[in-house]
Structures are given as C-alpha cells and as structure tokens.
LOKOL-797530 format. One record per residue (C-alpha): residue number from 1; residue in three letters; chain; x, y, z. Coordinates in steps of 0.5 Angstrom, whole numbers. Layout:
BEGIN
<rec i="NUM" aa="ALA" ch="A" c1="X" c2="Y" c3="Z"/>
...
***
This chain:
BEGIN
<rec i="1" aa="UNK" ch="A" c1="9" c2="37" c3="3"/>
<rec i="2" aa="UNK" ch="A" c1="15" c2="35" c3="7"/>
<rec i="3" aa="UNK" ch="A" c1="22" c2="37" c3="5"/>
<rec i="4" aa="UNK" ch="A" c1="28" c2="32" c3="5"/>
<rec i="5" aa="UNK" ch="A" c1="35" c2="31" c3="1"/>
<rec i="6" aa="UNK" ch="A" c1="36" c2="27" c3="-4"/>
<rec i="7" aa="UNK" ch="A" c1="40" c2="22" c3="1"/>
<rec i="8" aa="UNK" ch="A" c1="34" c2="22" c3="5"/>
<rec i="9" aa="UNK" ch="A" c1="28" c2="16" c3="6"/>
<rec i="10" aa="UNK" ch="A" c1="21" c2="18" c3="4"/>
<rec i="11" aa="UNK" ch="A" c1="18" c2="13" c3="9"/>
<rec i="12" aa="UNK" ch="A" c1="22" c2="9" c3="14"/>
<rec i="13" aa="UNK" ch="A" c1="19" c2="3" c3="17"/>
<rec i="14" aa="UNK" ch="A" c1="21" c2="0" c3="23"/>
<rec i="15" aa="UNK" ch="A" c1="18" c2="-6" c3="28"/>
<rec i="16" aa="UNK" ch="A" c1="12" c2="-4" c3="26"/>
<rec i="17" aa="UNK" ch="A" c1="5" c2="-7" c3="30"/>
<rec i="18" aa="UNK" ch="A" c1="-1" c2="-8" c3="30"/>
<rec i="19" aa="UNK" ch="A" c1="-6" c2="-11" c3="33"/>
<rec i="20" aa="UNK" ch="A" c1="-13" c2="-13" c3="34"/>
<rec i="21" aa="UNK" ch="A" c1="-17" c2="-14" c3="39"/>
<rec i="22" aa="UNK" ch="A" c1="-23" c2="-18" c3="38"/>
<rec i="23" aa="UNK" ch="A" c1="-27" c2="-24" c3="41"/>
<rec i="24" aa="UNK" ch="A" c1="-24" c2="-30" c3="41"/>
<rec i="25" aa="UNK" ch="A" c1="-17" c2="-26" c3="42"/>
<rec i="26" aa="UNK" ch="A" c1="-11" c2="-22" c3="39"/>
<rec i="27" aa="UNK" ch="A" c1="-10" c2="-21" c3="31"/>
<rec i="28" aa="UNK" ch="A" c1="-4" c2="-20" c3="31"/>
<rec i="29" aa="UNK" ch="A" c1="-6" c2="-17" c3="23"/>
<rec i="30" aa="UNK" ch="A" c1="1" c2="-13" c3="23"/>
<rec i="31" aa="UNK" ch="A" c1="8" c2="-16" c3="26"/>
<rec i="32" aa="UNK" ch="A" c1="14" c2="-13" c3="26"/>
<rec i="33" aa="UNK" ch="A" c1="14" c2="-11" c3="19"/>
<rec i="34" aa="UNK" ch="A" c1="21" c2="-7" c3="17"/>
<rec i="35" aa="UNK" ch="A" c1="21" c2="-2" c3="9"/>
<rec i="36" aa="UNK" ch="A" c1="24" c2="4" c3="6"/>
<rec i="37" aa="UNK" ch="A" c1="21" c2="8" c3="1"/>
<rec i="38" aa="UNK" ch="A" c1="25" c2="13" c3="-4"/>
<rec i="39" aa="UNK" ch="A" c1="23" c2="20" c3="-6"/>
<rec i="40" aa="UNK" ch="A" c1="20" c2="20" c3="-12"/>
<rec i="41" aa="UNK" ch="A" c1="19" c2="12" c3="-13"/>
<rec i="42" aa="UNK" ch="A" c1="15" c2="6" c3="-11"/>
<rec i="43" aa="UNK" ch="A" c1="14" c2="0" c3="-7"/>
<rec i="44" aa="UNK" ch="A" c1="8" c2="-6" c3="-10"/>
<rec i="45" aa="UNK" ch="A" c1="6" c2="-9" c3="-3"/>
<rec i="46" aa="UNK" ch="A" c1="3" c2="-16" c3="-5"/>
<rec i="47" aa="UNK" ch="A" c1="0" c2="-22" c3="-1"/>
<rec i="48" aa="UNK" ch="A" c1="-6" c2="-26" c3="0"/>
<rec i="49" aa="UNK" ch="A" c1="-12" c2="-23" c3="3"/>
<rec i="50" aa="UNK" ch="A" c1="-12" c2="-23" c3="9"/>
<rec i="51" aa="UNK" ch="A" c1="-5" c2="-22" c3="10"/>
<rec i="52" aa="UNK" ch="A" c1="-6" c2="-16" c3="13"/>
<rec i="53" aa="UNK" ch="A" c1="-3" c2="-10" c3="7"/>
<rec i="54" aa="UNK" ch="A" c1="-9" c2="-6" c3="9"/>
<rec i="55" aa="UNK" ch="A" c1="-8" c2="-6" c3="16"/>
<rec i="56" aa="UNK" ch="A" c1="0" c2="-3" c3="15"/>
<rec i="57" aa="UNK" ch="A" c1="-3" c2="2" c3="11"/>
<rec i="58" aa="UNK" ch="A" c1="-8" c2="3" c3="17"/>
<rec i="59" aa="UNK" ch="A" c1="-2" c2="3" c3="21"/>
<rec i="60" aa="UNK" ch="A" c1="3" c2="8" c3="17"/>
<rec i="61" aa="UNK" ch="A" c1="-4" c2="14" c3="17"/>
<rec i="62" aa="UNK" ch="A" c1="-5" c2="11" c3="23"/>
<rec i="63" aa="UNK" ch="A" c1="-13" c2="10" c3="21"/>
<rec i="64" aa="UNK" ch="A" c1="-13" c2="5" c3="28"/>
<rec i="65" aa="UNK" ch="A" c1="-21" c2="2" c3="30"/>
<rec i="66" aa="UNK" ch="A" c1="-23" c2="2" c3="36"/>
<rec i="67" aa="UNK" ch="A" c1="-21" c2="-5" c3="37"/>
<rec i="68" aa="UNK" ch="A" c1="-14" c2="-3" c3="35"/>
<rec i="69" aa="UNK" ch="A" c1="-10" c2="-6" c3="41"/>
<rec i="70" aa="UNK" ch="A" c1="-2" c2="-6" c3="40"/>
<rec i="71" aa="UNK" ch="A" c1="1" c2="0" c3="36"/>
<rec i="72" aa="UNK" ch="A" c1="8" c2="0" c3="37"/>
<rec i="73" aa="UNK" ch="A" c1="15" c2="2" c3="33"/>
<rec i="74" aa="UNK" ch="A" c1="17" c2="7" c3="28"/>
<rec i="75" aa="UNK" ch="A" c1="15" c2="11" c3="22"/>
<rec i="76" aa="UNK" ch="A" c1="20" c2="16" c3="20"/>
<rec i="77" aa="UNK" ch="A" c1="17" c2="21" c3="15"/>
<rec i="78" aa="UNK" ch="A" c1="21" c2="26" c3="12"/>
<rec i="79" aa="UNK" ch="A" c1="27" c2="24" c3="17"/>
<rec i="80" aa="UNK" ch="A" c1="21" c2="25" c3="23"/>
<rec i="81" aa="UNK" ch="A" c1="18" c2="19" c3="27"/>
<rec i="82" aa="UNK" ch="A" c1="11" c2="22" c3="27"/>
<rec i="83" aa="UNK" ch="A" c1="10" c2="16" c3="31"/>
<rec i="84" aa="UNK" ch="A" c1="12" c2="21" c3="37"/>
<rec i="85" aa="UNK" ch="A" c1="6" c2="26" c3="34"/>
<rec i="86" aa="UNK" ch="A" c1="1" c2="27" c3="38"/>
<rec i="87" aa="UNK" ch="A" c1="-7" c2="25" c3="34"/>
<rec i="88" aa="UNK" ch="A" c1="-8" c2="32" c3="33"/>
<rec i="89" aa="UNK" ch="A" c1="-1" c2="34" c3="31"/>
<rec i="90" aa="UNK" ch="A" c1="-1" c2="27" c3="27"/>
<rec i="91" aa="UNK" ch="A" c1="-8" c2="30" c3="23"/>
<rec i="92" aa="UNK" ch="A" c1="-5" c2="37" c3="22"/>
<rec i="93" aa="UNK" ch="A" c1="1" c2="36" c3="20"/>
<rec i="94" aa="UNK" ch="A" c1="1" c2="29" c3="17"/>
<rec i="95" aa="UNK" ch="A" c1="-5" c2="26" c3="14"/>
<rec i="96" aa="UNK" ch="A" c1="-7" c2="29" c3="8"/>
<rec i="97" aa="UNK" ch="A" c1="-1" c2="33" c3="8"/>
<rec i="98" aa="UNK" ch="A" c1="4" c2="30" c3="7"/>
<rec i="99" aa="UNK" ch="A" c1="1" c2="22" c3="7"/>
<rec i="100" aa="UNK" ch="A" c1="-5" c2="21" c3="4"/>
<rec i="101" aa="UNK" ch="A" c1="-9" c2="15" c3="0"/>
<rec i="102" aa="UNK" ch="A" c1="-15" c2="12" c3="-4"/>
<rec i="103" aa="UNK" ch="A" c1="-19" c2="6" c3="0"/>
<rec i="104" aa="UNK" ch="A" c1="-21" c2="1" c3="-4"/>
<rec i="105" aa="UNK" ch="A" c1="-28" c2="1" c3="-6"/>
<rec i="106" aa="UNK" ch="A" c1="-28" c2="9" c3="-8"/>
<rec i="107" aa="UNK" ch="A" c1="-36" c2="9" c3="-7"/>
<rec i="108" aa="UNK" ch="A" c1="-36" c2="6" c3="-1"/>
<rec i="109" aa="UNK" ch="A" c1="-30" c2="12" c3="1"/>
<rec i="110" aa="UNK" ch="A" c1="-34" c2="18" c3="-2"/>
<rec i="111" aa="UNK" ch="A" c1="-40" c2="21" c3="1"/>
<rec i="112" aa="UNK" ch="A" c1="-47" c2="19" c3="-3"/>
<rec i="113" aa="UNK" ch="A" c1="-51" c2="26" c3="-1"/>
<rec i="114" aa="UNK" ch="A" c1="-44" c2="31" c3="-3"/>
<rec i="115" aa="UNK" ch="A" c1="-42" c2="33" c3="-9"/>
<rec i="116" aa="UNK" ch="A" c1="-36" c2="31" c3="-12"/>
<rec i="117" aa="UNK" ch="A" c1="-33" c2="37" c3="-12"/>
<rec i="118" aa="UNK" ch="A" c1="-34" c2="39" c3="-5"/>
<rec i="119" aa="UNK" ch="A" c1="-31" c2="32" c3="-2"/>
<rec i="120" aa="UNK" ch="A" c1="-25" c2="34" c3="-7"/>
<rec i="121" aa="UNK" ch="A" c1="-24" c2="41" c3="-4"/>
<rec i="122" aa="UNK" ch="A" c1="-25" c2="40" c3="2"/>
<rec i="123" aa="UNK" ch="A" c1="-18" c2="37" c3="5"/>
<rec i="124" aa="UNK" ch="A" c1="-15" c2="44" c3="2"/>
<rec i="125" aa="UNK" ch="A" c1="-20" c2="48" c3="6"/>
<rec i="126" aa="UNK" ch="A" c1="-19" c2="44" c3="12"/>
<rec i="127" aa="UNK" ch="A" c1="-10" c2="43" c3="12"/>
<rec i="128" aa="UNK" ch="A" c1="-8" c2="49" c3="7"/>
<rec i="129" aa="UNK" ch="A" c1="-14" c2="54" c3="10"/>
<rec i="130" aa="UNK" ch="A" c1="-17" c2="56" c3="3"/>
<rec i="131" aa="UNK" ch="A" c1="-23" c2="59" c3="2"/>
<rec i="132" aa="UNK" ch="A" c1="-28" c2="55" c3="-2"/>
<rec i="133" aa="UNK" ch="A" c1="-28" c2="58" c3="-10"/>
<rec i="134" aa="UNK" ch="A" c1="-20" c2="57" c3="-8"/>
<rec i="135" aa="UNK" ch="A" c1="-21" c2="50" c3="-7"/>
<rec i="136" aa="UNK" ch="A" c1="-26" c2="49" c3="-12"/>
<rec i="137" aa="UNK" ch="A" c1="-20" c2="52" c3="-17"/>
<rec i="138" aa="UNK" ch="A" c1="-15" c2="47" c3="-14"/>
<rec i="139" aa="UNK" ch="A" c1="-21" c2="42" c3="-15"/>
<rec i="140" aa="UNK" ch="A" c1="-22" c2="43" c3="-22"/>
<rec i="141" aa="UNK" ch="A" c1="-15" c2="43" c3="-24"/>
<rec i="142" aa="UNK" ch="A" c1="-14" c2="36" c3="-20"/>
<rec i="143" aa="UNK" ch="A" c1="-20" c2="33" c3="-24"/>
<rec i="144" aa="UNK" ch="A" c1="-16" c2="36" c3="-31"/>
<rec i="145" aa="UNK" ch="A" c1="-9" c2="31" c3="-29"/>
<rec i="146" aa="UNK" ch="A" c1="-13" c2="26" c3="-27"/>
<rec i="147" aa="UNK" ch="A" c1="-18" c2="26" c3="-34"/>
<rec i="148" aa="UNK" ch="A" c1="-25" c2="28" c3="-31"/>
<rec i="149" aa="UNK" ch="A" c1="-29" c2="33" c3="-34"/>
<rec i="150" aa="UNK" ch="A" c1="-31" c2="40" c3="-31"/>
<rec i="151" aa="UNK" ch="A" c1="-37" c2="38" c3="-30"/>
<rec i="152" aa="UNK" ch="A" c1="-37" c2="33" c3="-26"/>
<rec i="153" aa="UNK" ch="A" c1="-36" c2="37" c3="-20"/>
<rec i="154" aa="UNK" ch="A" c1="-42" c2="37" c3="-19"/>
<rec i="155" aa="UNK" ch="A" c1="-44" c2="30" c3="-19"/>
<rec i="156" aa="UNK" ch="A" c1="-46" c2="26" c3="-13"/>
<rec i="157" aa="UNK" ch="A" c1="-42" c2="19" c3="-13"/>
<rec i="158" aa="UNK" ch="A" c1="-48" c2="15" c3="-15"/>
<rec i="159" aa="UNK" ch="A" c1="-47" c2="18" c3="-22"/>
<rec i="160" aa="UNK" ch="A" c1="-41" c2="17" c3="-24"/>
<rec i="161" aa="UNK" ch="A" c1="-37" c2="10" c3="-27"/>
<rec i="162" aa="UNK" ch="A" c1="-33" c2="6" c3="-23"/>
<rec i="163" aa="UNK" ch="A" c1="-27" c2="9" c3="-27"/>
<rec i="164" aa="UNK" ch="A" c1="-29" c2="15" c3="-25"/>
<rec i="165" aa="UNK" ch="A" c1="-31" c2="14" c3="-18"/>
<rec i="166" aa="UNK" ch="A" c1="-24" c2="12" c3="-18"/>
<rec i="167" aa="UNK" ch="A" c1="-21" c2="18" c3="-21"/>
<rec i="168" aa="UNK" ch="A" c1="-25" c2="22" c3="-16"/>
<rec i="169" aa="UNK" ch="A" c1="-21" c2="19" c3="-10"/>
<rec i="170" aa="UNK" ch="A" c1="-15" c2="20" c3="-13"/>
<rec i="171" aa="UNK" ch="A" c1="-15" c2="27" c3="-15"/>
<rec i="172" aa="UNK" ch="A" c1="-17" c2="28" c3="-7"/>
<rec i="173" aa="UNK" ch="A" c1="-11" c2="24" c3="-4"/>
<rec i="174" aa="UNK" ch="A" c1="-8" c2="30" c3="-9"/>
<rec i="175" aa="UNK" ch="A" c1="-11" c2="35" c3="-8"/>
<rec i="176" aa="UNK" ch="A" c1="-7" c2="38" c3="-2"/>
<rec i="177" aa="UNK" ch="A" c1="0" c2="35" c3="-7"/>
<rec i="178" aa="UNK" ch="A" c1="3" c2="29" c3="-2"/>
<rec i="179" aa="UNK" ch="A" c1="9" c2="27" c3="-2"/>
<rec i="180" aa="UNK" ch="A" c1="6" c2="19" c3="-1"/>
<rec i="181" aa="UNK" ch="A" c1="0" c2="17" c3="-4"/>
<rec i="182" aa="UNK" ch="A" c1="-2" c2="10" c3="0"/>
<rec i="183" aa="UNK" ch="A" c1="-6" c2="6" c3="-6"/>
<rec i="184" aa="UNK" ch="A" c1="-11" c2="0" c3="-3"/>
<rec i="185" aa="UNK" ch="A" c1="-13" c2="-4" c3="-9"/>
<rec i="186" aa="UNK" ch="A" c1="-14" c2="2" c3="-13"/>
<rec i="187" aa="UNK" ch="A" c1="-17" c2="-2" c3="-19"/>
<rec i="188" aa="UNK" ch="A" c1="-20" c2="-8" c3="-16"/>
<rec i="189" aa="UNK" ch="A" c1="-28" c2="-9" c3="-20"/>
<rec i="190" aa="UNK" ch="A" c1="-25" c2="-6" c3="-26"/>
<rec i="191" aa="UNK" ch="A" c1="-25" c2="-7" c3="-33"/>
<rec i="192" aa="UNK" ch="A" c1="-18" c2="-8" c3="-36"/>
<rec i="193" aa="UNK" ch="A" c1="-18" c2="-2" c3="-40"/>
<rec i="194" aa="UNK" ch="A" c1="-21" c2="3" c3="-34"/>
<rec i="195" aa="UNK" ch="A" c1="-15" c2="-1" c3="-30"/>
<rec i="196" aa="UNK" ch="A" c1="-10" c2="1" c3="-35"/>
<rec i="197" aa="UNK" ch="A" c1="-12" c2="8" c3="-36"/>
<rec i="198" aa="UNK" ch="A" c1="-12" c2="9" c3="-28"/>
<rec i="199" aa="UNK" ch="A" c1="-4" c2="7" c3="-28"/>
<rec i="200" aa="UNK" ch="A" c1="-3" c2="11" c3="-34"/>
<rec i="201" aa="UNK" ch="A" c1="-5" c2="18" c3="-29"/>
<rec i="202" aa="UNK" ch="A" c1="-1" c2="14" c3="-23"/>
<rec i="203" aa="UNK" ch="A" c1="5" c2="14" c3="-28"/>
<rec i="204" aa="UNK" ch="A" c1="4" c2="20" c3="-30"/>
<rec i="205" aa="UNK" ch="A" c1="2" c2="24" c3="-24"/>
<rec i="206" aa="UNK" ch="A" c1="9" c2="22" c3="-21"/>
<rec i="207" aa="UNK" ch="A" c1="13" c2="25" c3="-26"/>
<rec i="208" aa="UNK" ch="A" c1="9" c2="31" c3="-26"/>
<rec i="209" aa="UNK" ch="A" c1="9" c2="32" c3="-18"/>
<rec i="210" aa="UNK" ch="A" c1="14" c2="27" c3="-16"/>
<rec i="211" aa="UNK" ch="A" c1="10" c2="23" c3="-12"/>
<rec i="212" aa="UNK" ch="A" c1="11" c2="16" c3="-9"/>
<rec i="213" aa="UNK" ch="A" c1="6" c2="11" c3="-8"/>
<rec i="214" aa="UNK" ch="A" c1="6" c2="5" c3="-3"/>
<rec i="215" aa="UNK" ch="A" c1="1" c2="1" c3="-8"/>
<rec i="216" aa="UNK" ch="A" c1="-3" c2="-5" c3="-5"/>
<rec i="217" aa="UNK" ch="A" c1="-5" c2="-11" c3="-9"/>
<rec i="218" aa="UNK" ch="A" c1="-7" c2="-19" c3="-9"/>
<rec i="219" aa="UNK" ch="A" c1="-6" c2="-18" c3="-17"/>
<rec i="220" aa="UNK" ch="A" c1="1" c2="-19" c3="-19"/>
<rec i="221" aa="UNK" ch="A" c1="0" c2="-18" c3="-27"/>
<rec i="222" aa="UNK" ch="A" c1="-2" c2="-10" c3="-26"/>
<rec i="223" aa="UNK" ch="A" c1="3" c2="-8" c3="-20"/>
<rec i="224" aa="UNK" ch="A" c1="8" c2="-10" c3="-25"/>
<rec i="225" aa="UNK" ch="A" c1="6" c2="-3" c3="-28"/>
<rec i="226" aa="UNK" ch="A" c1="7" c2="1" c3="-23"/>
<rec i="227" aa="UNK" ch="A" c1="13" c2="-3" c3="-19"/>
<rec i="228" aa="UNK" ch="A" c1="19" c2="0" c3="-18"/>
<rec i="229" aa="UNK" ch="A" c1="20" c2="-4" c3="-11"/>
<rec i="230" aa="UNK" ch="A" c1="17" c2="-10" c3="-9"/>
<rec i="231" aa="UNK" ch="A" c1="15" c2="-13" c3="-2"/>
<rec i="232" aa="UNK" ch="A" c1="11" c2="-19" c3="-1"/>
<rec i="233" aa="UNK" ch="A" c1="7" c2="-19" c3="6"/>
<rec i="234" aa="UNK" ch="A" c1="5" c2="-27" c3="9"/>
<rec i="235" aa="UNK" ch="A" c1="1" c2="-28" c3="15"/>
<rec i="236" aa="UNK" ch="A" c1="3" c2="-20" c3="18"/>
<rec i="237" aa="UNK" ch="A" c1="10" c2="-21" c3="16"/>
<rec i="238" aa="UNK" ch="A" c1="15" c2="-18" c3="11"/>
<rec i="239" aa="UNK" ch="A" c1="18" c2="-24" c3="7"/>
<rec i="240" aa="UNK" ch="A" c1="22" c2="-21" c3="1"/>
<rec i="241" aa="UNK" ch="A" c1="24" c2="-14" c3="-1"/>
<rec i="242" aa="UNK" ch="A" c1="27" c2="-12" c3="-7"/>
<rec i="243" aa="UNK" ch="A" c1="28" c2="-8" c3="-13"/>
<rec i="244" aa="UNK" ch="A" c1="22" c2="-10" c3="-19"/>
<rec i="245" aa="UNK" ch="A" c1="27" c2="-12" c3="-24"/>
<rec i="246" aa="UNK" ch="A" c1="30" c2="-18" c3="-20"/>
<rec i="247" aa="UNK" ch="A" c1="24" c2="-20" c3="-16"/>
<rec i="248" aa="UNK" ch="A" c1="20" c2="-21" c3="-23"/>
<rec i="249" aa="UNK" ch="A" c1="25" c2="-25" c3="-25"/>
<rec i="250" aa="UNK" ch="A" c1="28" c2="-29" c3="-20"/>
<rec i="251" aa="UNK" ch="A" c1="24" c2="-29" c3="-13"/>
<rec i="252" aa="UNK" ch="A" c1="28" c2="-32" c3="-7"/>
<rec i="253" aa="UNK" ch="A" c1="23" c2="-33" c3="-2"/>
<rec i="254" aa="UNK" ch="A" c1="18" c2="-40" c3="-2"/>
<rec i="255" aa="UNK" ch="A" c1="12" c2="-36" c3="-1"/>
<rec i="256" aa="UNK" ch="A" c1="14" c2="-30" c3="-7"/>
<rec i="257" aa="UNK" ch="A" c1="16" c2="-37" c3="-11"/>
<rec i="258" aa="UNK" ch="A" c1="10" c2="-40" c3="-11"/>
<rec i="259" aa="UNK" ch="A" c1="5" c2="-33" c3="-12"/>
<rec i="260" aa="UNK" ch="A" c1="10" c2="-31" c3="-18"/>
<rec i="261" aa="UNK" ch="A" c1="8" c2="-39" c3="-21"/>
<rec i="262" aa="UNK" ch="A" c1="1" c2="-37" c3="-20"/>
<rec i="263" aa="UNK" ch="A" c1="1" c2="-32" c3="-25"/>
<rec i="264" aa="UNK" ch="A" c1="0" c2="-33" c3="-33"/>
<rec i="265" aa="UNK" ch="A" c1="5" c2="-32" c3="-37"/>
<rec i="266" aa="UNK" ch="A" c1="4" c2="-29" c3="-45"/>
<rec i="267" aa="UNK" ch="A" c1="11" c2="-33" c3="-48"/>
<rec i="268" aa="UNK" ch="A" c1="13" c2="-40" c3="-44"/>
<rec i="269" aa="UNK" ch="A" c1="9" c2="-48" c3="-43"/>
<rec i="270" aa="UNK" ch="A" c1="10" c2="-46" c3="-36"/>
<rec i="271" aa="UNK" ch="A" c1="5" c2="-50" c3="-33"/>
<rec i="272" aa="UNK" ch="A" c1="1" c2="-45" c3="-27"/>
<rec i="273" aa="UNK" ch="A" c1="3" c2="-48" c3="-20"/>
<rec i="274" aa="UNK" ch="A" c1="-2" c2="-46" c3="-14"/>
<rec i="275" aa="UNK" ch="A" c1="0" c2="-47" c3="-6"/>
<rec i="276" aa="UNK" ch="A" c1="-3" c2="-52" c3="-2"/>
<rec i="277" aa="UNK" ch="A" c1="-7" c2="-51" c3="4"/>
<rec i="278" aa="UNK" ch="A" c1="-9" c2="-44" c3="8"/>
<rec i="279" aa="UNK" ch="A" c1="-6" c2="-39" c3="11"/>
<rec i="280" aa="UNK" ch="A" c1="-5" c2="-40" c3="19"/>
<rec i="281" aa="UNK" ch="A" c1="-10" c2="-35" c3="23"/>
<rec i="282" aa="UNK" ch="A" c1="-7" c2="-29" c3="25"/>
<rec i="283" aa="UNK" ch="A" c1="-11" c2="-30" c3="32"/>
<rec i="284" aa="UNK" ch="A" c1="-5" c2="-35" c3="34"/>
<rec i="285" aa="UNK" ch="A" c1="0" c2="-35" c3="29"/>
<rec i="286" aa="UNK" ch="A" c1="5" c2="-41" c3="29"/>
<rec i="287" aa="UNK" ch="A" c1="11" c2="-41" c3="32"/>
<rec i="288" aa="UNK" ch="A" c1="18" c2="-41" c3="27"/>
<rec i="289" aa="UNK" ch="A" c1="17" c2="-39" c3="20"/>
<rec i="290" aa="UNK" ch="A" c1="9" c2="-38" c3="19"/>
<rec i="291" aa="UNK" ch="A" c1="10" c2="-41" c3="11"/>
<rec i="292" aa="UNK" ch="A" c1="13" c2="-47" c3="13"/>
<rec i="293" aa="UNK" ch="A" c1="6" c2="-51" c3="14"/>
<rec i="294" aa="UNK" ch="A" c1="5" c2="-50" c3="6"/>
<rec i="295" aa="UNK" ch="A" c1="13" c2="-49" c3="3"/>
<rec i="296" aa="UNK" ch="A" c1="14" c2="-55" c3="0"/>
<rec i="297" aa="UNK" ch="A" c1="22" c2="-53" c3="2"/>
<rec i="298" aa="UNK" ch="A" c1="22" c2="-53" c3="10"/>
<rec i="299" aa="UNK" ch="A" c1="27" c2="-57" c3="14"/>
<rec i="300" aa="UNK" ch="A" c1="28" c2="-58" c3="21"/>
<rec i="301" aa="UNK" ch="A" c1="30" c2="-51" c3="22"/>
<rec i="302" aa="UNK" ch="A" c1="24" c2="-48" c3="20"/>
<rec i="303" aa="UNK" ch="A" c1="22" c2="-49" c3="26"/>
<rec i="304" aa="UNK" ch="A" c1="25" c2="-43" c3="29"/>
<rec i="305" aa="UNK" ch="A" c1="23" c2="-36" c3="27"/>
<rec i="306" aa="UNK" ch="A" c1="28" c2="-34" c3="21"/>
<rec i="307" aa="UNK" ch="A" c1="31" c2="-27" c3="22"/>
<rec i="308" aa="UNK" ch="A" c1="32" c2="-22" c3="16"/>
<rec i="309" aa="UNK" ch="A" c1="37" c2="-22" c3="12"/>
<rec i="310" aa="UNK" ch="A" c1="39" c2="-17" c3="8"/>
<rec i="311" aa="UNK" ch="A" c1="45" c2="-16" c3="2"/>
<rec i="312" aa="UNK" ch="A" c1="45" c2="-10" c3="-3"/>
<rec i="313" aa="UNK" ch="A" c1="38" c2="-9" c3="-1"/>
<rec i="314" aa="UNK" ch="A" c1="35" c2="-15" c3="-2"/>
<rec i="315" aa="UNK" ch="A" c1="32" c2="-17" c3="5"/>
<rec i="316" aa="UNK" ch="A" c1="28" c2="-24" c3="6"/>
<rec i="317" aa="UNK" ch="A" c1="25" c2="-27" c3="11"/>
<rec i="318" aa="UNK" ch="A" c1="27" c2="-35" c3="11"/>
<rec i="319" aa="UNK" ch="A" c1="33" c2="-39" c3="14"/>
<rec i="320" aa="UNK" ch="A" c1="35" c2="-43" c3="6"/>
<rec i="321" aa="UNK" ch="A" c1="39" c2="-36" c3="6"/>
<rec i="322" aa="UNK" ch="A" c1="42" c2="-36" c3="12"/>
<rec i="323" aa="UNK" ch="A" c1="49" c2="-37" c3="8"/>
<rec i="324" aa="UNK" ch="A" c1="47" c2="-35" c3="1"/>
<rec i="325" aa="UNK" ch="A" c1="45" c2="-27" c3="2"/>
***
C-alpha cells in the first residue's frame, strides 16, 4: 500500500501511449490520454468497444503483449512516476501491491486446476512473504468482505457461479490491500441482481479500506453506481472528464451526448437516439477531431486536432468549446 497526503493524486496520467504492432500496421490502441484520480474516490471510464480502456488499463499495470510497440508518458502513483521503475521493480513494488485489477471474463483469469483458496493467497505469499496458513487467513477474511462462504476455499473455478467466480477475483485484487483496484467489466454476462450485489461490496469495500477504482464499462446504466468521476474515451483519446453529477445530467462532448441519449430513462418521453456510422480504425486514425465523421455538430475547424480544454476540472476534447470553457 503507497502512502500519500491528503493534496496529493492517487493516480496521475500524462501523454500516455500505447501501440500495437500487428500485420497490417500500428494500433495506436491508447493516444495521448491525460487524467487524475483522488484517494478514496473514483473514475467510470467509458466508451464503445474497441475504444481502447482495456488497453489504458493494460498501459497503467504496464501488462504489455509482446506486440506492444510505443509506451511512452508518465504514470504518477502515489507521488512516483513508476513509469522510471524498471520491470522487476515495477512487479515488486507496484502491481499487485500498490495497483491491482480483476480482468473481464473471471473464469478465463482463474486457474481451472488451483483451488480458489491458493489462487487468492498466492499474491500475499509472493508480494508480502507470508507463509502459506497465513495467506490462507488473509484469503479467508477477504472471501468474508467480499460475501462468499469458507468453503469455497477449496473449490476450483469450474464450480463456482458467475457471481461467485467474480467475487473470487475480487478478493485477490484485495487481498494484498491496494490503494487502486482497475476493474474491466466486473459485471459484463451477469444477471442484474448478481450486478447490483457486486457493487454493493465495490461500494462497501471502499469505505471500509479506502480504496479507489478506475471501473471500465460500455454500460452507462450500472457505472452511474459506482461513478464518482467520469472519463469518456473514443478512438484512444480522452474526450471528457468530469465529476459524475454534472456529466450525468449535462455532457458537453458530441460523442458524450449522443452515448448518454442512448440510455433509457425511468421518467421523460425521450425518444432513444443511436450514432450513426463506426468508429474509424485505430490502425490509420483520421486527422483532426477522430468524432468528427459522425458528430452531427462538425464545422470547418474540425479538421484540425482540438486541444483539451479545461475549466474547474472539467476537461473536453472539442473545438465547440474553444471559448465557452
């Protein structure tokens, strides 16, 4: 666990980029992406698929495959640019202790012939040197905060629920007590009452340890649960950031517009709008504004690439505001 002040930034983000090299040329999967996360607090990334917040949070646990081309920019964490940590010391002292995450798909990340139990004690044994009954304690006390029975312990992952199987994932990004847990579609293929009883512990686990969760999602409806900030990505940029509050109820960016119309509402006749067209390929991304084929509000200057601008923490990527913010 880092250690910071209370004016200090969890998580700093800057120019951060990631790119791919594959057959037909360079993904350029994260572009340049900027954003600072609070201790004890919150960021919802959100974005289409393909949009490339699996890769940031790749980039940030610095979890690159070996096609991984460009990784350039800074990550501060706890007031350090880990970013200057060699691979080793970036292991030892960084992932999984002060940073960790639960992948999507919590089967696919478990080991199918290990017991639930030794897959969760195995970061303490490996990052805080305990011996195996010790891990197991700590195991065992993490399945209680995160709802799942003792016995559990001993299952392997093929006999657990999807719910379940997601609690276990969670209780081993906790289990070495992180300041930052990265969270990739923690609830994608659940039901909505297993999705609602997941962020019930999210919310609960962050009061009761102070942790801070960078939570990536397509799904606008259930980040609102856990949103304290919100950062909309499109086309490996960073298009909005702001508070949760003002973004629900008055995006700025076109993109941030359009996806919030998207969503069905409980009260109001609102008639559900989509966006028209495809993102444009990572691979040879257009020049100026990268929303511009699709936003229904481009002008002349969008053809050049928008700064960000930035006023009382509310940062956009889009030339409308060049003036207004």
């Amino acid at each position: 666990m880092v250690t910071t002040s209370a004016t200090d930034k969890l998580l700093r983000i800057e120019d951060l980029k990631l790119h791919f090299n594959v057959t037909q040329g360079v993904v350029q999967a994260v572009d340049g992406v900027d954003f600072e996360l609070d201790n004890n607090s919150s960021v919802v990334i959100l974005g289409e698929s393909g949009c490339g917040k699996s890769s940031l949070a790749k980039a940030i646990l610095r979890l690159l495959p070996r096609n991984a081309g460009t990784y350039t920019g800074k990550v501060w964490f706890g007031g350090q640019d880990v970013m200057q940590l060699d691979d080793e010391a970036f292991r030892r002292n960084v992932r999984w202790v002060g940073m960790s995450m639960v992948p999507q798909a919590a089967l696919n990340s478990l080991n199918p012939v290990l017991r639930i139990g030794d897959q969760v004690a195995e970061p303490v044994m490996v990052h805080h040197g305990l011996k195996k009954d010790e891990a197991w304690g700590m195991a065992r006390r993490m399945f209680q905060h995160v709802g799942v029975p003792d016995d559990f312990l001993i299952r392997y992952p093929f006999e657990l629920s999807g719910g379940m199987r997601q609690r276990s994932a969670l209780a081993m990004a906790l289990v070495t007590l992180p300041n930052l847990i990265i969270l990739d579609e923690p609830t994608s293929a659940l039901d909505l009452l297993t999705q609602a009883n997941i962020f019930n512990v999210l919310k609960r686990l962050k009061e009761e340890f102070g942790t801070s969760y960078i939570l990536i999602t397509h799904d606008i409806a259930t980040s609102s649960e856990l949103a304290e900030n919100v950062a909309v990505m499109y086309a490996g940029q960073m298009v909005e950031v702001s508070d949760a509050k003002r973004f629900f109820t008055k995006p700025l960016h076109p993109y941030s517009v359009k996806l919030m119309a998207s969503v069905p509402r409980l009260h109001g006749n609102a008639e559900l709008e989509f966006i028209k067209g495809t993102p444009p390929s990572l691979l040879n991304p257009p020049t100026g504004c990268r929303f511009k084929a699709r936003c229904p509000r481009r002008f002349e200057k969008c053809d050049e690439d928008p700064p960000v601008f930035n006023r009382d923490g509310i940062k956009v990527r889009c030339w409308l505001y060049e003036e207004n913010l």
